[in-house]
N, C-alpha and C positions, 0 to 999 in steps of 0.2 A: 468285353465291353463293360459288361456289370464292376467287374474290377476296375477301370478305368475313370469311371462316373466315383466309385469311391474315393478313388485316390484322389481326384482333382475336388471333391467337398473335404476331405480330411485337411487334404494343403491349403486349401480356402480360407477352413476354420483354423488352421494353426498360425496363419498367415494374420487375420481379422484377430484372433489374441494376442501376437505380438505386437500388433500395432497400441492396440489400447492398452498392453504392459508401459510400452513408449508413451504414450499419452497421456498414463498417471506417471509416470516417471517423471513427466515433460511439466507436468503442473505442480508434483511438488517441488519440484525444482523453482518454478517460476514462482511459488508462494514462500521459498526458503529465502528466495531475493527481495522479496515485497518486506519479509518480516526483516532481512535482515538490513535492509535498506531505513526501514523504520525506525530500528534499534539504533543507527547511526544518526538519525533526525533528533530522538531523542536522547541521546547523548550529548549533541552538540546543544541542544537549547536547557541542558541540565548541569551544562557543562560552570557557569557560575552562579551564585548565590545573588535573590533578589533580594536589593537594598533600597533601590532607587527604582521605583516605575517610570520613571522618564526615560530611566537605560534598559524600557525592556519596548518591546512592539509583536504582533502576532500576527499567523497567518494561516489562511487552509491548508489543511492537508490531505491526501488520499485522494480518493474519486468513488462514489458509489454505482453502481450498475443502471441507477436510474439516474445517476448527473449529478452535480454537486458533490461536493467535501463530503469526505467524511466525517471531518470535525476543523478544531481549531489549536494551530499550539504557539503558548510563546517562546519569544526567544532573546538573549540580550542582546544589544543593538553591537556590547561592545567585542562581536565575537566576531569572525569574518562572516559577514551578512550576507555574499556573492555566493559563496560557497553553499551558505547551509541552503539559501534561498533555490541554488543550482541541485540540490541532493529533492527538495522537497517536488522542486519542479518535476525531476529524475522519475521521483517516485509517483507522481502522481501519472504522468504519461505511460510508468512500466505495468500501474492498477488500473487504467482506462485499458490497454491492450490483453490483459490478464482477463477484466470482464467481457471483452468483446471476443478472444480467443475461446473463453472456455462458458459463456455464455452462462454469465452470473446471475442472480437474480439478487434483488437488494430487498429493505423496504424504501420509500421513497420521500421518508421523511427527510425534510431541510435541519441542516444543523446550525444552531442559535449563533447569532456573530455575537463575539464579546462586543460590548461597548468600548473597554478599556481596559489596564491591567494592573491590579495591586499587587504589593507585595506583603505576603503573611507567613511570620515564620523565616524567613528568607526562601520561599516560595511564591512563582508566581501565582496569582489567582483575576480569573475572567468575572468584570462585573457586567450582566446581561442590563 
């Protein structure tokens, strides 16, 4: 019997560590997609050179663990705007289920809306 109570705590615990091998495996997975989902946002809004701030527009991005963006990015108007707007969307819905799966904690700060967007350097720039 003594052997028996062993064996079903051993299996238990070997059981309770593979799961949470799975678990970080499962989250850096899901943070590999976050970042490289990211990396694809900003590619497309880096994707040409500011010349004209009429040909640029911005918009949140991310999601924090207490609500709201994470920030702000622009983008030019004259890129497919459906698309990038559909990746930002993408991403923002796959960072709400990441913080609510893996039970994030944030700080709760609001991040500043641009007013507008200049361009400097052939870079966009946020004026608050």
């Amino acid at each position: 019997m003594r052997h028996f109570k062993f064996f079903t705590i051993l299996m238990v615990s070997i059981v309770c560590l593979a799961c949470n091998d799975d678990d970080n495996s499962n989250r850096d997975q899901e943070e590999q997609h976050l970042t490289k989902l990211l990396a694809e946002i900003q590619d497309l809004a880096n994707s040409e050179s500011c010349t004209d701030p009429l040909d640029w527009a911005f918009t949140s991005y991310g999601s924090k663990a207490c609500g709201g963006p994470l920030g702000y990015i622009a983008y030019p108007t004259t890129i497919d705007t459906v698309e990038f707007l559909e990746k930002v969307a993408e991403h923002r819905m796959a960072q709400q289920e990441f913080n609510r799966r893996w039970d994030v904690v944030s700080n709760c700060s609001l991040a500043d809306e641009p007013r507008v967007v200049e361009c400097e350097n052939g870079s966009p720039v946020f004026r608050y």
